[in-house]
PDB file of N, CA, C and O in Angstrom:
ATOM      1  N   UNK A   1       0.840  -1.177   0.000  1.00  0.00           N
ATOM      2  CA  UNK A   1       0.000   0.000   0.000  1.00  0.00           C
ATOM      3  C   UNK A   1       0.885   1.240   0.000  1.00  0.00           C
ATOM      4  O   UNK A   1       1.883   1.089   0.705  1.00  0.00           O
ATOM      5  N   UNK A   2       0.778   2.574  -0.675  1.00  0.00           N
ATOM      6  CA  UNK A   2       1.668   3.429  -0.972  1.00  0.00           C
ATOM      7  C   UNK A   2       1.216   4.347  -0.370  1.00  0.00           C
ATOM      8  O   UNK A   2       0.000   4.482  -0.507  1.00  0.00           O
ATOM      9  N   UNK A   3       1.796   5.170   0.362  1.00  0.00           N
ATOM     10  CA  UNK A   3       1.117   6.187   1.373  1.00  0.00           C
ATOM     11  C   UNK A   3       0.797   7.239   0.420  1.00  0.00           C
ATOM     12  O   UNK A   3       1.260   7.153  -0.717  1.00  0.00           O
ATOM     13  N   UNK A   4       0.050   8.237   0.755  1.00  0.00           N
ATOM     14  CA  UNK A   4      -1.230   9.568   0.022  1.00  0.00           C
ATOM     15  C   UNK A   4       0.018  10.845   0.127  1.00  0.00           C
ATOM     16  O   UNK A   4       0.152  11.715  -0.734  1.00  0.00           O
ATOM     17  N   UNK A   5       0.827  10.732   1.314  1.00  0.00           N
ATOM     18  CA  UNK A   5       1.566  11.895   1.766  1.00  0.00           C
ATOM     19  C   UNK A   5       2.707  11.676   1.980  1.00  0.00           C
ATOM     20  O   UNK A   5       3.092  11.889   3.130  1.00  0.00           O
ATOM     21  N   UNK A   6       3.646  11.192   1.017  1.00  0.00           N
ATOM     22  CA  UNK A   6       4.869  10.971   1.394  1.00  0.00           C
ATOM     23  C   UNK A   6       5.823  12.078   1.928  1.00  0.00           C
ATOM     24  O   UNK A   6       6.743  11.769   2.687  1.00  0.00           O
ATOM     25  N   UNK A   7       5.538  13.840   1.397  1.00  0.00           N
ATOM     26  CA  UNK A   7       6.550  15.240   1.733  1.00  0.00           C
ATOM     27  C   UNK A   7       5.954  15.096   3.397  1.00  0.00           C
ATOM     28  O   UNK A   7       6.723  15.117   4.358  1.00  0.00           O
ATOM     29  N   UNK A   8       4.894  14.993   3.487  1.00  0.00           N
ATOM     30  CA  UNK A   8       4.462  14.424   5.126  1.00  0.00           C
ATOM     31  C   UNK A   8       5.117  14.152   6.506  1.00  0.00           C
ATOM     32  O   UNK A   8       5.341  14.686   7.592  1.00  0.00           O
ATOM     33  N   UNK A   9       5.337  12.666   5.607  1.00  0.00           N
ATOM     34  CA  UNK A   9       5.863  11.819   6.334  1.00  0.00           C
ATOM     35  C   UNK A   9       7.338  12.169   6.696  1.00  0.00           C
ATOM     36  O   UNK A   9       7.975  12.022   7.740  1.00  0.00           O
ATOM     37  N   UNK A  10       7.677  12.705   5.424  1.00  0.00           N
ATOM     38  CA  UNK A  10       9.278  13.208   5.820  1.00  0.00           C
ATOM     39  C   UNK A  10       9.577  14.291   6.415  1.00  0.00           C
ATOM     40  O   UNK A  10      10.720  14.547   6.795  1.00  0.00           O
ATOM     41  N   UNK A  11       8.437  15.157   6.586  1.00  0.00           N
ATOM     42  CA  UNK A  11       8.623  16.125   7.326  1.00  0.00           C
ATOM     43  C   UNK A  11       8.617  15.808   8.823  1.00  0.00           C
ATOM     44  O   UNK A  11       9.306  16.298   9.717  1.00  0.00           O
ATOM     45  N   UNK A  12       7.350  14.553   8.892  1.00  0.00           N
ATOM     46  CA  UNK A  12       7.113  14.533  10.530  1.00  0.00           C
ATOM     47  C   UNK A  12       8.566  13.811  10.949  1.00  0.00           C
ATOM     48  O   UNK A  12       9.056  13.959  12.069  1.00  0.00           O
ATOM     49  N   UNK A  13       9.224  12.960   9.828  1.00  0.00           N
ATOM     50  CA  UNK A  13      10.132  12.216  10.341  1.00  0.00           C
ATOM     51  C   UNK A  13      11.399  12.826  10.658  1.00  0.00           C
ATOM     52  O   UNK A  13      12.181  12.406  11.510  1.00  0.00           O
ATOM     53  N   UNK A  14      11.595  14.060   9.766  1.00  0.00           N
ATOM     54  CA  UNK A  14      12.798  15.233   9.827  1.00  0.00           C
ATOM     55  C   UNK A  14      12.510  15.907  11.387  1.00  0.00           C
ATOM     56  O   UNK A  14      13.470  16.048  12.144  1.00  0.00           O
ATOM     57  N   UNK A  15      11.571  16.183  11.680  1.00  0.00           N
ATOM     58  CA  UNK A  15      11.311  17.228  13.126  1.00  0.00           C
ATOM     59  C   UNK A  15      11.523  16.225  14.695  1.00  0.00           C
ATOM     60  O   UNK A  15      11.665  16.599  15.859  1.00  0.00           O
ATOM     61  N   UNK A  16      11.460  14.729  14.035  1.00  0.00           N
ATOM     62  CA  UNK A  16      10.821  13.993  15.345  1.00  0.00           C
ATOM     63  C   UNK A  16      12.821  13.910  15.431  1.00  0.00           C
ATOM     64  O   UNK A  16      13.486  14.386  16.351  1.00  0.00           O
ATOM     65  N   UNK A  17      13.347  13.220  14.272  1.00  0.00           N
ATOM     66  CA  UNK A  17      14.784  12.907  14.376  1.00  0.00           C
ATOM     67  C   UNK A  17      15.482  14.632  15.184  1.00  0.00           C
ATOM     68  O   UNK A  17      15.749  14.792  16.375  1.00  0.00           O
ATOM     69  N   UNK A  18      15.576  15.380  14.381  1.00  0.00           N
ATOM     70  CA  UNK A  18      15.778  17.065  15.170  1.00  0.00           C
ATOM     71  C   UNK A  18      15.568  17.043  16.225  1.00  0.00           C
ATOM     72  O   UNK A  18      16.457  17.411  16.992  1.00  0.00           O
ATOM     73  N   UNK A  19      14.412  16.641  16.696  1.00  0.00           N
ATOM     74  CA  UNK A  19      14.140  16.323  18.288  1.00  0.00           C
ATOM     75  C   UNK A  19      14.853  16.077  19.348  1.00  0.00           C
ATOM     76  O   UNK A  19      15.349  16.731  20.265  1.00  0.00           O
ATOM     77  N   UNK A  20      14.759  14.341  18.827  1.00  0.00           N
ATOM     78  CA  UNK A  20      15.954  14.104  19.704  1.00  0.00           C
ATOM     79  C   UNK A  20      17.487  14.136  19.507  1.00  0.00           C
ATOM     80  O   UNK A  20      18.265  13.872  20.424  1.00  0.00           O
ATOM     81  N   UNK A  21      17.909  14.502  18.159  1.00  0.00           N
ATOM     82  CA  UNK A  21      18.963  15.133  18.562  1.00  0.00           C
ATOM     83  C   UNK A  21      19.284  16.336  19.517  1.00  0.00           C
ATOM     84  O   UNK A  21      19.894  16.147  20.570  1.00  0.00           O
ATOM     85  N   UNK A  22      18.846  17.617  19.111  1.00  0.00           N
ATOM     86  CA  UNK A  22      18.843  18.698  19.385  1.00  0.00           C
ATOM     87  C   UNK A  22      18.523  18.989  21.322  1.00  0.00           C
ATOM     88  O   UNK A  22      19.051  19.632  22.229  1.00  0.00           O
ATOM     89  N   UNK A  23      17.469  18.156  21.162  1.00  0.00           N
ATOM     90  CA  UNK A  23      17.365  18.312  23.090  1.00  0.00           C
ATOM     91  C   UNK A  23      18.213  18.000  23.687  1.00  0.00           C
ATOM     92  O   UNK A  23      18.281  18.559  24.782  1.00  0.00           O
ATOM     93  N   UNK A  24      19.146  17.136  23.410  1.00  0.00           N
ATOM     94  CA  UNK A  24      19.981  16.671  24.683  1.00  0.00           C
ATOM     95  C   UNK A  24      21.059  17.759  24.596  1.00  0.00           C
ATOM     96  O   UNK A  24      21.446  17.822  25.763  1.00  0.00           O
ATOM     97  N   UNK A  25      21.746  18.623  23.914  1.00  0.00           N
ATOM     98  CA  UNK A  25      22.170  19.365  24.188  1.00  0.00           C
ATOM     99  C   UNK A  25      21.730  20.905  24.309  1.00  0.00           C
ATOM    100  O   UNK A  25      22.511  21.852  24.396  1.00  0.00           O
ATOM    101  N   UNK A  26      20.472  20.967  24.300  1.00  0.00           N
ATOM    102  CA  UNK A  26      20.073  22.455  24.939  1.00  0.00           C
ATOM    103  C   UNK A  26      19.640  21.778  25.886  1.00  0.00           C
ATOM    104  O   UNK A  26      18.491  22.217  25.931  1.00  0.00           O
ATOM    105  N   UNK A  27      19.735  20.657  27.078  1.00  0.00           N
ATOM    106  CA  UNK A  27      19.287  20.210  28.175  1.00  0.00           C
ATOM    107  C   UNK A  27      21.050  20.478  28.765  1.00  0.00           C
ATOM    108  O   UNK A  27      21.421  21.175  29.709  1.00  0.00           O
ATOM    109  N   UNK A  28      21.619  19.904  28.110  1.00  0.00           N
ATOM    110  CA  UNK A  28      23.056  20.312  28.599  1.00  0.00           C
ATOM    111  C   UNK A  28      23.713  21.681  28.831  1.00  0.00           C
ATOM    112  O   UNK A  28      24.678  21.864  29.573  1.00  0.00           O
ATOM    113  N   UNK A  29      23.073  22.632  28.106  1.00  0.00           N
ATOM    114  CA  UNK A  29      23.460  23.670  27.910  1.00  0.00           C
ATOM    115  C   UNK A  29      22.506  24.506  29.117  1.00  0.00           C
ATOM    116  O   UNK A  29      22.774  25.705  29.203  1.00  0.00           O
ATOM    117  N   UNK A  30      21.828  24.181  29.701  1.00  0.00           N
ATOM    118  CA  UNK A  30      20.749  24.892  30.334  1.00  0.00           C
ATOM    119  C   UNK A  30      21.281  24.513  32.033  1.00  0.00           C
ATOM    120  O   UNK A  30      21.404  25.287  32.982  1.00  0.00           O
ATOM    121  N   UNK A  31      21.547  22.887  31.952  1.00  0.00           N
ATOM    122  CA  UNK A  31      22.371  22.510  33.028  1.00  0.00           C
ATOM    123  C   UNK A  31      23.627  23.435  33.382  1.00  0.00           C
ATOM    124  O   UNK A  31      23.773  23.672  34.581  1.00  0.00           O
ATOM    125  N   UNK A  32      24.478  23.943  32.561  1.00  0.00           N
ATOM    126  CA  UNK A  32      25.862  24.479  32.892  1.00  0.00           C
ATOM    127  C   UNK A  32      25.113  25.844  33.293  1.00  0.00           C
ATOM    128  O   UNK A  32      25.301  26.161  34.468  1.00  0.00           O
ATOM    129  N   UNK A  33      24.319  26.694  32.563  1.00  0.00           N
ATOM    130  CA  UNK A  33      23.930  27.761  32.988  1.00  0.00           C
ATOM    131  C   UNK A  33      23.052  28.001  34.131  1.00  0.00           C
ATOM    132  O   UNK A  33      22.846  29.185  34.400  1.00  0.00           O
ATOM    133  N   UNK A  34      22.370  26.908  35.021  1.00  0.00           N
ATOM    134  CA  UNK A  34      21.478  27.515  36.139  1.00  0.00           C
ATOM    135  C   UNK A  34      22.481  27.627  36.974  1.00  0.00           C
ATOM    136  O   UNK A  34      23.506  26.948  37.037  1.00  0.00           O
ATOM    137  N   UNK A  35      22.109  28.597  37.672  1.00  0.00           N
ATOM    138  CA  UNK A  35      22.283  28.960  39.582  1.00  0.00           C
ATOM    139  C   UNK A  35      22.153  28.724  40.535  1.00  0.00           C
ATOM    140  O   UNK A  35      21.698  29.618  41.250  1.00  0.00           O
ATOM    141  N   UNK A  36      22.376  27.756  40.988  1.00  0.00           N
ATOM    142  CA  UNK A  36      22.018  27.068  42.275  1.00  0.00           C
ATOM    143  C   UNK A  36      21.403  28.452  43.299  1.00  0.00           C
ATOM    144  O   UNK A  36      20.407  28.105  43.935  1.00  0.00           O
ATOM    145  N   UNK A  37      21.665  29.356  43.454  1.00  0.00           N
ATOM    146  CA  UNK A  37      22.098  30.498  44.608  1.00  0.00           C
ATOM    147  C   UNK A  37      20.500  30.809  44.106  1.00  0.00           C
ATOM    148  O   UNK A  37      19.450  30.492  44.666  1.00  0.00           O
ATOM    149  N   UNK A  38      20.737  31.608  42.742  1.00  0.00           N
ATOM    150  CA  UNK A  38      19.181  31.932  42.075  1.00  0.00           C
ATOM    151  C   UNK A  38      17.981  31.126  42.362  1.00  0.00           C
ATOM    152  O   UNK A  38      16.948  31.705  42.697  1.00  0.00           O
ATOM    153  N   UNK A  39      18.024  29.882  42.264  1.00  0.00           N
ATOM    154  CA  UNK A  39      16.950  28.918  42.763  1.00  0.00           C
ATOM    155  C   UNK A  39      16.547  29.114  43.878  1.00  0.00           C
ATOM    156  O   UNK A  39      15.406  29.547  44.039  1.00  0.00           O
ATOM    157  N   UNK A  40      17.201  28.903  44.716  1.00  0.00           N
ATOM    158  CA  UNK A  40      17.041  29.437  46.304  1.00  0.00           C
ATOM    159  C   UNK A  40      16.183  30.394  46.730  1.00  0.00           C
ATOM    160  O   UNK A  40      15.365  30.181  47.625  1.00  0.00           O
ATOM    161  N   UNK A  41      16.301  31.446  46.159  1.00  0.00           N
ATOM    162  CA  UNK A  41      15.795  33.078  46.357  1.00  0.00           C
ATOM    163  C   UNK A  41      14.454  32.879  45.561  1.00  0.00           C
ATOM    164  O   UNK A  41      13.490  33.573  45.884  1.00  0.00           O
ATOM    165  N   UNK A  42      14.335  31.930  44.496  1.00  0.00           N
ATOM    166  CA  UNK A  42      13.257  31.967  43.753  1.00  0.00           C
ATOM    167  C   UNK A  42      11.044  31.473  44.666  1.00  0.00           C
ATOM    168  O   UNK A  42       9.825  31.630  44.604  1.00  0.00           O
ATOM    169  N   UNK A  43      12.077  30.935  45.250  1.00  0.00           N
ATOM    170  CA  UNK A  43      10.606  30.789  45.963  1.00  0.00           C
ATOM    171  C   UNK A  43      10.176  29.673  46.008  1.00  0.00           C
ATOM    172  O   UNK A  43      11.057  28.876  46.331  1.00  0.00           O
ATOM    173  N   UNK A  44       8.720  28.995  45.744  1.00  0.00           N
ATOM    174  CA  UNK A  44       8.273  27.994  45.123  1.00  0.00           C
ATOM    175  C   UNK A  44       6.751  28.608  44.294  1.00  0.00           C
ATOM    176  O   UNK A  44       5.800  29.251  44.739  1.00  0.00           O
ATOM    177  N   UNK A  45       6.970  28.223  43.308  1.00  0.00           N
ATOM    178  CA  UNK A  45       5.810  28.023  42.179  1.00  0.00           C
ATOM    179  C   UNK A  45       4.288  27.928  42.795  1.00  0.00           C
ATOM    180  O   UNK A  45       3.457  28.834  42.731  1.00  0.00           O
ATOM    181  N   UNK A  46       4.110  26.732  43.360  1.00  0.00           N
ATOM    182  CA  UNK A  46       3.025  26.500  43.729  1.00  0.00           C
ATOM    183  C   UNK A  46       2.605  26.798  45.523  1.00  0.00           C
ATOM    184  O   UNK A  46       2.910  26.010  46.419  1.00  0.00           O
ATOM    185  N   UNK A  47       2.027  27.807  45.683  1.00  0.00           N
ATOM    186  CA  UNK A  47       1.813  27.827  47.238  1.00  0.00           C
ATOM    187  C   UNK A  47       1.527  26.534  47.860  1.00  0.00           C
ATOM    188  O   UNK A  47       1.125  25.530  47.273  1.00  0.00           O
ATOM    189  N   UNK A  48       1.788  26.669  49.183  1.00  0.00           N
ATOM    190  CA  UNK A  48       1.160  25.561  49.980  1.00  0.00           C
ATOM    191  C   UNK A  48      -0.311  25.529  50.384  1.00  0.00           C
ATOM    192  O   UNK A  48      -0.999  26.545  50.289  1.00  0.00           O
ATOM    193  N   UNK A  49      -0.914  24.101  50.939  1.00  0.00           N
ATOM    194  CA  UNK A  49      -2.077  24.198  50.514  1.00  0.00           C
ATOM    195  C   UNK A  49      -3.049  25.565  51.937  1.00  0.00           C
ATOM    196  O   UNK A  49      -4.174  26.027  51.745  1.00  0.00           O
ATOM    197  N   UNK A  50      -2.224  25.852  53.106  1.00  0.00           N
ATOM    198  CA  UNK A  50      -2.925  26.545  53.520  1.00  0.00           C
ATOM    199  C   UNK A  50      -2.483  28.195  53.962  1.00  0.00           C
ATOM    200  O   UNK A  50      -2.605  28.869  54.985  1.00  0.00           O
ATOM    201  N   UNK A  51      -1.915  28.418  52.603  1.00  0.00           N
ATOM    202  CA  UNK A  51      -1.668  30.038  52.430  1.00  0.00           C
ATOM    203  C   UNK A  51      -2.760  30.601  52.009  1.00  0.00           C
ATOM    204  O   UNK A  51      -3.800  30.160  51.519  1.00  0.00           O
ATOM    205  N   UNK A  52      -2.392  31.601  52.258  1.00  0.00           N
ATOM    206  CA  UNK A  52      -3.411  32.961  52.006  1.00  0.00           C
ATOM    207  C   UNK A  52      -4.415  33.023  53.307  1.00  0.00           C
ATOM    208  O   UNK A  52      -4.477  32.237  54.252  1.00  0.00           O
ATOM    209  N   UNK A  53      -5.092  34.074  53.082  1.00  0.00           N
ATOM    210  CA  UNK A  53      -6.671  34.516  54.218  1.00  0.00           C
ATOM    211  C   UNK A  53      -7.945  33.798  53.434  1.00  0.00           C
ATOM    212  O   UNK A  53      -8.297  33.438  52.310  1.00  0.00           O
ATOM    213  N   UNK A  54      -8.378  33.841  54.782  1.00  0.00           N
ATOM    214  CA  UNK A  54      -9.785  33.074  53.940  1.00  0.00           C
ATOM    215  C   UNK A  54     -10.193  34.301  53.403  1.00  0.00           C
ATOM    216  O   UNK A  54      -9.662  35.398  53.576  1.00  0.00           O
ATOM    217  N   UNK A  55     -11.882  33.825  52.266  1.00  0.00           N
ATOM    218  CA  UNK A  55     -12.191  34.427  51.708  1.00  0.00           C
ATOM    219  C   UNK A  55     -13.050  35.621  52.707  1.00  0.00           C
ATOM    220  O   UNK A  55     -13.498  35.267  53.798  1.00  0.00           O
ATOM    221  N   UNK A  56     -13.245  37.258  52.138  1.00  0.00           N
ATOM    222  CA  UNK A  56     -14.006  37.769  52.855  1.00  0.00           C
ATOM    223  C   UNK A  56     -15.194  38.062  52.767  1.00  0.00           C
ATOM    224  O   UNK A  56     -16.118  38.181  53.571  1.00  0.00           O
ATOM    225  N   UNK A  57     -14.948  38.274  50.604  1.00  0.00           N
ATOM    226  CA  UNK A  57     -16.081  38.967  50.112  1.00  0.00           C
ATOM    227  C   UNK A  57     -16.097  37.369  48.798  1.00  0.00           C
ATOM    228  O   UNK A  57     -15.297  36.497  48.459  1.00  0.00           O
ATOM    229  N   UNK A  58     -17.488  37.757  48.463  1.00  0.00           N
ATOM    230  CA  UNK A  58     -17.913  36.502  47.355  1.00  0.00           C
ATOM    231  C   UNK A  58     -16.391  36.098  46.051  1.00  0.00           C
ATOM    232  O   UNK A  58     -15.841  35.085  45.616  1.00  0.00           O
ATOM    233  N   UNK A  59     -16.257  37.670  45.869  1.00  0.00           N
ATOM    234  CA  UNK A  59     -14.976  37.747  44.641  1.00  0.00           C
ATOM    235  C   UNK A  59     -14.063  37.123  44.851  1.00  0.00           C
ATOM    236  O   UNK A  59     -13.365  36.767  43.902  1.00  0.00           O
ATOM    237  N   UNK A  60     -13.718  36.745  46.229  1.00  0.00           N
ATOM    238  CA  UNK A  60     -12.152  36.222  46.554  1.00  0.00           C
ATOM    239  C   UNK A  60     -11.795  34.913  46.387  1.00  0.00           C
ATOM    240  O   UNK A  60     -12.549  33.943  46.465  1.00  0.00           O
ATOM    241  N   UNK A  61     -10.597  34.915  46.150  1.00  0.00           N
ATOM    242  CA  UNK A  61     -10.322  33.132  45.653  1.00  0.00           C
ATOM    243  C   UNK A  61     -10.829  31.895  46.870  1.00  0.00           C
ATOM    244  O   UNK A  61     -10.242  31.808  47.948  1.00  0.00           O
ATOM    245  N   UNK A  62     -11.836  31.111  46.545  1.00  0.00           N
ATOM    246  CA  UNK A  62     -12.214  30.260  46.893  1.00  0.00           C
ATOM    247  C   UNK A  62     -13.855  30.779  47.882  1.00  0.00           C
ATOM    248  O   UNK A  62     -14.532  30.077  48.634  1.00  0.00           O
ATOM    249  N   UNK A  63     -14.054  32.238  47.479  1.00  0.00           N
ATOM    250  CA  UNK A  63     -15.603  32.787  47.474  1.00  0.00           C
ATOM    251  C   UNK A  63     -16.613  32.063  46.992  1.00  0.00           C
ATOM    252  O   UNK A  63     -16.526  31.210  46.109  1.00  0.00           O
ATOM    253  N   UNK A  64     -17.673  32.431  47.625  1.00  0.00           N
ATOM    254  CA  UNK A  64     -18.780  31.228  46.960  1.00  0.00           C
ATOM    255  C   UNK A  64     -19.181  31.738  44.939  1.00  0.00           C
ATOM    256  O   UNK A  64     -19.574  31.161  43.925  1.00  0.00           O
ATOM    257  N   UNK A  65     -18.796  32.986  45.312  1.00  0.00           N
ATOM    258  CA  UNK A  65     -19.226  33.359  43.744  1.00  0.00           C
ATOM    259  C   UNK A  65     -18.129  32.142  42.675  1.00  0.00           C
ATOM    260  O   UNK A  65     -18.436  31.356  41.779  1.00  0.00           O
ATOM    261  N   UNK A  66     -16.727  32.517  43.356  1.00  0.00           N
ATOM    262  CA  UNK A  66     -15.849  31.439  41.912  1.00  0.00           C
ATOM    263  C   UNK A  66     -16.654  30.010  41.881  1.00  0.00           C
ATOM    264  O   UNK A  66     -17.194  29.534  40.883  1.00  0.00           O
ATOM    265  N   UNK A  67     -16.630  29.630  42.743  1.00  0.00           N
ATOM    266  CA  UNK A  67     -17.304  27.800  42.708  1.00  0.00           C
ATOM    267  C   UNK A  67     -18.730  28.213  41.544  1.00  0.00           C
ATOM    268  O   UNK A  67     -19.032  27.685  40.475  1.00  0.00           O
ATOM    269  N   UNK A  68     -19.295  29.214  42.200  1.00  0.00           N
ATOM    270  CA  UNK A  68     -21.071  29.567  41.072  1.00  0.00           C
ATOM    271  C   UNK A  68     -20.233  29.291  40.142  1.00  0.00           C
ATOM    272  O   UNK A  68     -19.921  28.141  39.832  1.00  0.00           O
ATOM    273  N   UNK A  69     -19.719  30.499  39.525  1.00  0.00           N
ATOM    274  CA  UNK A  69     -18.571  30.151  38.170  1.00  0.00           C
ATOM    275  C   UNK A  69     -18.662  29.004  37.424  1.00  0.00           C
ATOM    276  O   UNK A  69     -19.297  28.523  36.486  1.00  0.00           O
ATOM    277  N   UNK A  70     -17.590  28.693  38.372  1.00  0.00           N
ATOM    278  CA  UNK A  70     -17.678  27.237  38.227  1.00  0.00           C
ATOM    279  C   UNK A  70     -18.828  26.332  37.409  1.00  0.00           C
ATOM    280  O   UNK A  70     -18.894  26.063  36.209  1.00  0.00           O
ATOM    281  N   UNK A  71     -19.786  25.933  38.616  1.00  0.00           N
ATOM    282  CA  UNK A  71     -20.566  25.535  38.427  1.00  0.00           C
ATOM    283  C   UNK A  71     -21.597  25.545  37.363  1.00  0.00           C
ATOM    284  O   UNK A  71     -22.298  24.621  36.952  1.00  0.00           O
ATOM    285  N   UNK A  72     -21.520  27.228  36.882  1.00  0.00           N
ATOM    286  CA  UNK A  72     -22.166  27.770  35.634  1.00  0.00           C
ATOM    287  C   UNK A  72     -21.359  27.201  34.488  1.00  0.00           C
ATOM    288  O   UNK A  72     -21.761  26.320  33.728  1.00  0.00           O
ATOM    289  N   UNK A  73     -20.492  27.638  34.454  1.00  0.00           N
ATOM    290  CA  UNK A  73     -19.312  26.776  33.087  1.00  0.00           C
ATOM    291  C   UNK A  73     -19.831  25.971  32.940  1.00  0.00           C
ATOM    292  O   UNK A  73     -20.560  26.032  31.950  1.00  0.00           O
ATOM    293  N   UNK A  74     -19.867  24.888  33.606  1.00  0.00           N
ATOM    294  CA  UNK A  74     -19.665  23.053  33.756  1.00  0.00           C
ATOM    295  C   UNK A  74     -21.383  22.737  32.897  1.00  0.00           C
ATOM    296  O   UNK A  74     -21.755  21.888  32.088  1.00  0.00           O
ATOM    297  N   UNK A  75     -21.953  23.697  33.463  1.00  0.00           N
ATOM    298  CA  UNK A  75     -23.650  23.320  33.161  1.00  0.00           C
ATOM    299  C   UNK A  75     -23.692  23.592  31.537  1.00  0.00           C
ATOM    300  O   UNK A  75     -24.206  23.047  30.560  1.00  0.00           O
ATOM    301  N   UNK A  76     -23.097  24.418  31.724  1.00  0.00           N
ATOM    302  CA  UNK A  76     -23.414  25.694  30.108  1.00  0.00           C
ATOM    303  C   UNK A  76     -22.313  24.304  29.260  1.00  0.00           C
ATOM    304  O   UNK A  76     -22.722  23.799  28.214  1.00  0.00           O
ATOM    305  N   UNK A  77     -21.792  24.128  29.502  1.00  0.00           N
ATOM    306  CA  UNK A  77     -21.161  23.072  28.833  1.00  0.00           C
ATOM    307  C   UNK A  77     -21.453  21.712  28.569  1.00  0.00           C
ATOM    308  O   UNK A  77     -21.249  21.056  27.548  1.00  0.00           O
ATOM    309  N   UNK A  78     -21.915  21.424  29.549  1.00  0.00           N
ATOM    310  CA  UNK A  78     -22.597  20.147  29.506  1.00  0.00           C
ATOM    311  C   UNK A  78     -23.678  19.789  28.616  1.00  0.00           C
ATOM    312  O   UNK A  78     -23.899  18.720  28.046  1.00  0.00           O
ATOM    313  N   UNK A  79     -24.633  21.442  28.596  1.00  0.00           N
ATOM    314  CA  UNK A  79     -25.568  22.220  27.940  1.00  0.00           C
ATOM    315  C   UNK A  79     -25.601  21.444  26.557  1.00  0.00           C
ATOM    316  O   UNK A  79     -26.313  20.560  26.081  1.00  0.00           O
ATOM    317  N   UNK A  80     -24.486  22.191  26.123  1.00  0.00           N
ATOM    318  CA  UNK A  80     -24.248  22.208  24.729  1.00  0.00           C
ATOM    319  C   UNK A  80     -23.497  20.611  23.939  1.00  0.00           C
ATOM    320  O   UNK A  80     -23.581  20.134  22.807  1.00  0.00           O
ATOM    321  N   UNK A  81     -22.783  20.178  25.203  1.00  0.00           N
ATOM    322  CA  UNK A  81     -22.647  18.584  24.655  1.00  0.00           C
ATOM    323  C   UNK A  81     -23.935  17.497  24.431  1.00  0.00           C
ATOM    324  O   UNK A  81     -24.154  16.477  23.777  1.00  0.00           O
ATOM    325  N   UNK A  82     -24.626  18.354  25.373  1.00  0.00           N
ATOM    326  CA  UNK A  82     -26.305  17.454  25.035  1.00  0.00           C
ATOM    327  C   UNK A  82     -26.697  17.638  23.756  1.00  0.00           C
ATOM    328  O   UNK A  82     -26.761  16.876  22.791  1.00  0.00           O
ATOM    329  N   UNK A  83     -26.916  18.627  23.893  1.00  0.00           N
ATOM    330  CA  UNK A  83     -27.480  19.300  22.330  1.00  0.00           C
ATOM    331  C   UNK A  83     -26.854  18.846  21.406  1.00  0.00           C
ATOM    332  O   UNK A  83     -27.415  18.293  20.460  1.00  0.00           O
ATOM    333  N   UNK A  84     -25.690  18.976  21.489  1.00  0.00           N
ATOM    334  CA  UNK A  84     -24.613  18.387  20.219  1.00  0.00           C
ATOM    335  C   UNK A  84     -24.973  16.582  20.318  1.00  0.00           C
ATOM    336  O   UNK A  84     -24.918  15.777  19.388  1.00  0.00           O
ATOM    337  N   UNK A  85     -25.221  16.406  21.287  1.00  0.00           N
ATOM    338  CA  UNK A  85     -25.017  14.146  20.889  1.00  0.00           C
ATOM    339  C   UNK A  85     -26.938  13.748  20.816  1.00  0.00           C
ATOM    340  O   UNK A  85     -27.500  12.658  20.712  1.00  0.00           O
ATOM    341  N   UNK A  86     -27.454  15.020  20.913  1.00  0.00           N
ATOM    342  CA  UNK A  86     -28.783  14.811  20.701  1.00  0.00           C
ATOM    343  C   UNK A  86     -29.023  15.143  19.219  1.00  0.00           C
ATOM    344  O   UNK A  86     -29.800  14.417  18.599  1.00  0.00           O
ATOM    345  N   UNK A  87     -28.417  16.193  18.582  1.00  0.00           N
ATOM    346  CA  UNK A  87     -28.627  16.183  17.160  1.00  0.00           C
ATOM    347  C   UNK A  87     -27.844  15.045  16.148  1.00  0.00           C
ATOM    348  O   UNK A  87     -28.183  14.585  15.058  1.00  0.00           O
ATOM    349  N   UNK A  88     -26.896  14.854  16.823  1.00  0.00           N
ATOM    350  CA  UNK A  88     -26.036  13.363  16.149  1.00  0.00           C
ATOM    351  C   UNK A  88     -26.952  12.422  16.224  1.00  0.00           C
ATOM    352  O   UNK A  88     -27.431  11.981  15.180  1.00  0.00           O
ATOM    353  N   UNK A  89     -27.404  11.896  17.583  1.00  0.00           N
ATOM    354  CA  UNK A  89     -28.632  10.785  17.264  1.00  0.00           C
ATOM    355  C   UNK A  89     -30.152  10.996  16.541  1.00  0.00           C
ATOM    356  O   UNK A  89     -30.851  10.049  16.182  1.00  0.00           O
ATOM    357  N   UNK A  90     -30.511  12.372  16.402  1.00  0.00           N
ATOM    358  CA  UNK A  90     -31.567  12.356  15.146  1.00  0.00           C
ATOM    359  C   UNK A  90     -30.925  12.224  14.161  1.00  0.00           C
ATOM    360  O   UNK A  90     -31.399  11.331  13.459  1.00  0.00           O
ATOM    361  N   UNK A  91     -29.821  12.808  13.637  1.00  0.00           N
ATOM    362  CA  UNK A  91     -29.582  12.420  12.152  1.00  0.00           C
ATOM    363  C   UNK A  91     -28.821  11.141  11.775  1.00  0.00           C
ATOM    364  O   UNK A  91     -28.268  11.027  10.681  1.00  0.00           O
ATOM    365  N   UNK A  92     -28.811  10.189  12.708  1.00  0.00           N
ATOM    366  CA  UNK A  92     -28.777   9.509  12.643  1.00  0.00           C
ATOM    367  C   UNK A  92     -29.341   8.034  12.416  1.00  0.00           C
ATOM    368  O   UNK A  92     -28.904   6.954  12.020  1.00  0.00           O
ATOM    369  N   UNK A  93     -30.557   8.569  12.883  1.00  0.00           N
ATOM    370  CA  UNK A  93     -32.258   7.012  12.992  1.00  0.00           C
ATOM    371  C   UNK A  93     -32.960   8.200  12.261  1.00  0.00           C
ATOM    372  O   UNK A  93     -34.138   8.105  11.919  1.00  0.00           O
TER     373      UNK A  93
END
């Protein structure tokens, strides 16, 4: 069987080979350049789980308004996946 896309294939196969060549030395190169000292001072990324003040007003992170949010998204979405697998099964039978 003769593939439809052969410039394709050689492209995906040119970027995947580049790949892994190419990473292991900008992984090397990134190694010689961090700072141990800099890291330190940097902080951490993700707070711990019981920083911050509780909430005061609805707006504040973990207020009852964000969860509504929330909750509104999820519906309004759900919404529309109905709708969408309900018109697939009429045009379907």
């Amino acid at each position: 069987m003769r593939s439809r896309h052969p410039l394709g294939w050689g492209i995906a196969l040119t970027m995947i080979t580049l790949t892994f060549l190419i990473e292991p030395a900008l992984a090397a190169v990134a190694a010689e350049s961090t700072d141990p000292d800099y890291l330190d001072d940097a902080g951490r990324i993700i707070g711990s789980p019981a920083a911050g003040p509780d909430p005061e007003y609805p707006g504040d992170r973990g207020g009852y308004a964000q969860f509504l949010t929330l909750a509104v998204m999820i519906g309004g979405l759900s919404f529309i996946a109905w709708r969408i697998t309900r018109q697939i099964s009429r045009t379907t039978n």
